[in-house]
N, C-alpha and C positions, 0 to 999 in steps of 0.2 A: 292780476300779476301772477307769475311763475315766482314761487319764494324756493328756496333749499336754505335749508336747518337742522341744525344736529341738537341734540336734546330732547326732539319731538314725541318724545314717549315719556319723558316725565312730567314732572308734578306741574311746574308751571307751563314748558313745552307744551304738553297735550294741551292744554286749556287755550295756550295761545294759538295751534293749529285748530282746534273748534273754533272761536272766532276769524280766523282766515275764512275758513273754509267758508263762516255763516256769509263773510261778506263779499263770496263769491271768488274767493281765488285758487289755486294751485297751490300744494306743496310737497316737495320732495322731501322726506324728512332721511337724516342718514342715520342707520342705525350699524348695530353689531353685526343683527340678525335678522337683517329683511324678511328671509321667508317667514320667519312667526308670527308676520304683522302682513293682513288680507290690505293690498290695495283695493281704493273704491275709486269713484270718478276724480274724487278732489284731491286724495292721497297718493301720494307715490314713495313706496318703502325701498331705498339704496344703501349699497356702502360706499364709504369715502371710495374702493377700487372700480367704481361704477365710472365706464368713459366718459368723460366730460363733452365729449363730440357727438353721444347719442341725447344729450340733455335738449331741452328746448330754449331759449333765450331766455334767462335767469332774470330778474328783476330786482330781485332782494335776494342778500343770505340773511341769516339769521344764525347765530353762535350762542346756543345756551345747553353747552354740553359741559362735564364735570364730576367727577366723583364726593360724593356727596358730605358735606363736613362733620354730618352727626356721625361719634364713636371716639374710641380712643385714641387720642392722634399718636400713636406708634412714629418710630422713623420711617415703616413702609406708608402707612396713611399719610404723613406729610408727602410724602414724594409720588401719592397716588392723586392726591389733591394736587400740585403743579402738576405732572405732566400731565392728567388728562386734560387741562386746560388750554396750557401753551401746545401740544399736541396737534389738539383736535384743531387751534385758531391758526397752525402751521398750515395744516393741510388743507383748510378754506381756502386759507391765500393760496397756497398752488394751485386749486381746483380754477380759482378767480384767474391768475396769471396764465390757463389755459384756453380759457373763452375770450371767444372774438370779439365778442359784444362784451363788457363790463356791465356786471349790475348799476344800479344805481344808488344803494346803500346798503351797508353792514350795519349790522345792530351786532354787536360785541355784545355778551356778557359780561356782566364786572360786580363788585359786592362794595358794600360801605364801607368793607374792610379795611379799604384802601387810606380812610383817615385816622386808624389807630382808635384808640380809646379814649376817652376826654368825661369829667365830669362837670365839666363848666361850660368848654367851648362848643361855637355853634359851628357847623359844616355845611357849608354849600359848596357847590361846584368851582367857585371859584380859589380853595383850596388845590389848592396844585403840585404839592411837597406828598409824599406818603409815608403813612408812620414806618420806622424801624421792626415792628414785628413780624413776626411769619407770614401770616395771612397778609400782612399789604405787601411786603416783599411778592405773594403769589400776584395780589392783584394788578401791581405794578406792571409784572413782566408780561402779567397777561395783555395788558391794555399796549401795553410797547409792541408785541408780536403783532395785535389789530392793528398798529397804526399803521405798515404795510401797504392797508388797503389804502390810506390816502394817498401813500404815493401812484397806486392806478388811475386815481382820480374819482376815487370812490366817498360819497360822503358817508363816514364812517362813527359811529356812536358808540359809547358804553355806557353798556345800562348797568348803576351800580344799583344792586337791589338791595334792600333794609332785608328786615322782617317779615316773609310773606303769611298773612293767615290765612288758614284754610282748619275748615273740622276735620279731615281725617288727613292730609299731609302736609310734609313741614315741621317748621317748631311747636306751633299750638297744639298738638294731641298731647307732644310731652310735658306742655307747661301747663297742659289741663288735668294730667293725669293726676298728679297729689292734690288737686284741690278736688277734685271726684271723689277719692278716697280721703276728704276731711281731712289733708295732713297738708294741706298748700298754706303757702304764708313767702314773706319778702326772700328773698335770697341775697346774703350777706346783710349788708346796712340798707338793700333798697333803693339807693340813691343811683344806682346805674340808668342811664337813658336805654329806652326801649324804642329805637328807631324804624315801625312796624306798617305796612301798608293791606289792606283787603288785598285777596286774591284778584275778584273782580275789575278794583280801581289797577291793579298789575299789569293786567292783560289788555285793557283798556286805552292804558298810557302808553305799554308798547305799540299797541295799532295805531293810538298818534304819531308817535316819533317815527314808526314806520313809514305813513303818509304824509307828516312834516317835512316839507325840505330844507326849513332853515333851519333844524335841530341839528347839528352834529356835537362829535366833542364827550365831555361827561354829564350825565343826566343821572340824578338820584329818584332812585324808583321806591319812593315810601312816602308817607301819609305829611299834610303838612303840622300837624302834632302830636312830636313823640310822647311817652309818658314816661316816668321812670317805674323801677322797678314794683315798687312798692307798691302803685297807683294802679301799675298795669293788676299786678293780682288780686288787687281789692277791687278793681272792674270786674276780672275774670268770672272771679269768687260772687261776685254780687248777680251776673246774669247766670251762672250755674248752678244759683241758689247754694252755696257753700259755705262756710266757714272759713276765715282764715285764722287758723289756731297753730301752726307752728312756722318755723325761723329754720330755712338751711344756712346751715354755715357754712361762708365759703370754701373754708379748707376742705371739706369734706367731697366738694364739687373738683378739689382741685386734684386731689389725691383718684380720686374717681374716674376722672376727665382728661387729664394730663392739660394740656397746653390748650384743647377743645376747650376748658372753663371758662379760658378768658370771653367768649360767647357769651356771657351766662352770667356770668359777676361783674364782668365790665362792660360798658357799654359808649355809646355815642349821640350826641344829638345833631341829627342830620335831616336839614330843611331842603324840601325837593322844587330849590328855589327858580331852576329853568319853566319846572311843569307849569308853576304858578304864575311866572311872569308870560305865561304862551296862555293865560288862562284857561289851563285846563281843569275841567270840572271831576272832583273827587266826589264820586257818591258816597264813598266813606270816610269823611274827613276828622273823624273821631274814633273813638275808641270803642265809646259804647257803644253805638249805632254799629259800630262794624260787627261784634261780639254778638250785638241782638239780630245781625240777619243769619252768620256766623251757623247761630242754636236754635236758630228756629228753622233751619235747613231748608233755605228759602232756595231756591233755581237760582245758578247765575248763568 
């Protein structure tokens, strides 16, 4: 297949253009700055002002662009986090509404954000309402921009992503960072759901959904058991050989972090109930096992 993607130079992007590319296909990824990135046989580096008439017949997009949620959510960072989202998922649809040929799926980006915070309740996709806060206000609009494509007659997905682990990008460098330096332990009470999936089983689930045709709609891209918080850093802690001897308090994350804590101190438990009913196989379907391939910096 021909795929075009935007995000194709980050964290999870790159990884998901190496598995394209392993299973033989094409991709145009769209960047800022084409020239800094050497096309090879499989790659092809454009920008959105790249003619859509010199492309070759599209078969997939792929939408996993975005400014990044770690830092201080400032007024500018809130409003760099929506538009590059709604943005970037504007100008797909035009690119889409320019070709002859319609792809035959969009894989939207999307985040679990979209079900707010919850210390009790369970989330699967069949949650349809999105909480009142900032981030699902983004997630919301974003996922409404994507639905566009169904009206082309495109079958159209959002992939709302958890937690992705990786050792060196992502959340887990920072959450590994104070328990490295002996100073990690629960953040607040603990009791926050950690709704968290392996890099690997990520990249994976999207190459399903990608080649799934009966998948459309919302698909939650995280592990089928979350952990809370507390659990998660005492896993952490235990495969990093560490101690956990101290308690951040939340305020301190909040005053630090601005409106970004809520990340951090609150949380959600969200069952990735589409992947499991399509039986797809999670090689990481735990915590610890994902943590020991994680450190032992095993190939993925």
């Amino acid at each position: 297949m021909n795929i075009l993607m935007t995000g194709g130079t980050g964290f999870i992007g790159s990884r998901f253009v190496n598995k394209l590319v392993n299973e033989g296909h094409h991709v145009y990824v769209i960047t800022r700055y084409p020239r800094t990135h050497k096309d090879t046989e499989s790659v092809s580096y454009i920008s959105f002002q790249y003619p859509v008439r010199r492309l070759p017949t599209i078969h997939a997009v792929v939408n996993l662009a975005g400014e990044s949620l770690f830092g201080y959510w400032s007024v500018k960072k809130k409003e760099m986090i929506y538009t590059s989202r709604v943005e970037a998922t504007e100008q797909l649809i035009n690119m889409m509404l320019q070709m002859e040929e319609k792809p035959n799926v969009f894989l939207s980006g999307s985040a679990i954000g979209f079900y707010g915070t919850d210390q009790n309740k369970i989330f699967t996709e069949k949650t349809t309402h999105p909480s009142d806060d900032f981030l699902a206000s983004v997630v919301s609009t974003w996922e409404k921009t994507a639905q566009s494509a169904e009206d082309l007659g495109i079958r159209t997905v959002y992939t709302r992503f958890g937690v992705v682990l990786d050792q060196n990008e992502g959340a887990l460098p920072l959450m590994a960072l104070p328990v490295n330096f002996f100073v990690g332990g629960k953040i607040g009470d603990g009791k926050q759901w950690i709704s968290w999936v392996h890099v690997k089983d990520c990249v994976n689930l999207l190459y399903y959904i990608l080649i799934e045709p009966s998948i459309k709609g919302p698909i939650n891209i995280t592990a089928p058991y979350p952990e809370r918080n507390n659990e998660f850093t005492n896993t952490l802690a235990r495969v990093l050989r560490r101690p956990t001897l101290m308690k951040t308090p939340a305020p301190i994350l909040q005053i630090a972090l601005g409106d970004m804590s809520q990340l951090i101190t609150k949380g959600q438990y969200v069952l990735p109930q589409k992947a499991i009913d399509q039986q797809f196989t999670f090689q990481y379907p735990y915590l610890d096992d994902a943590l020991q391939h994680i450190y032992n910096k095993l190939e993925i």
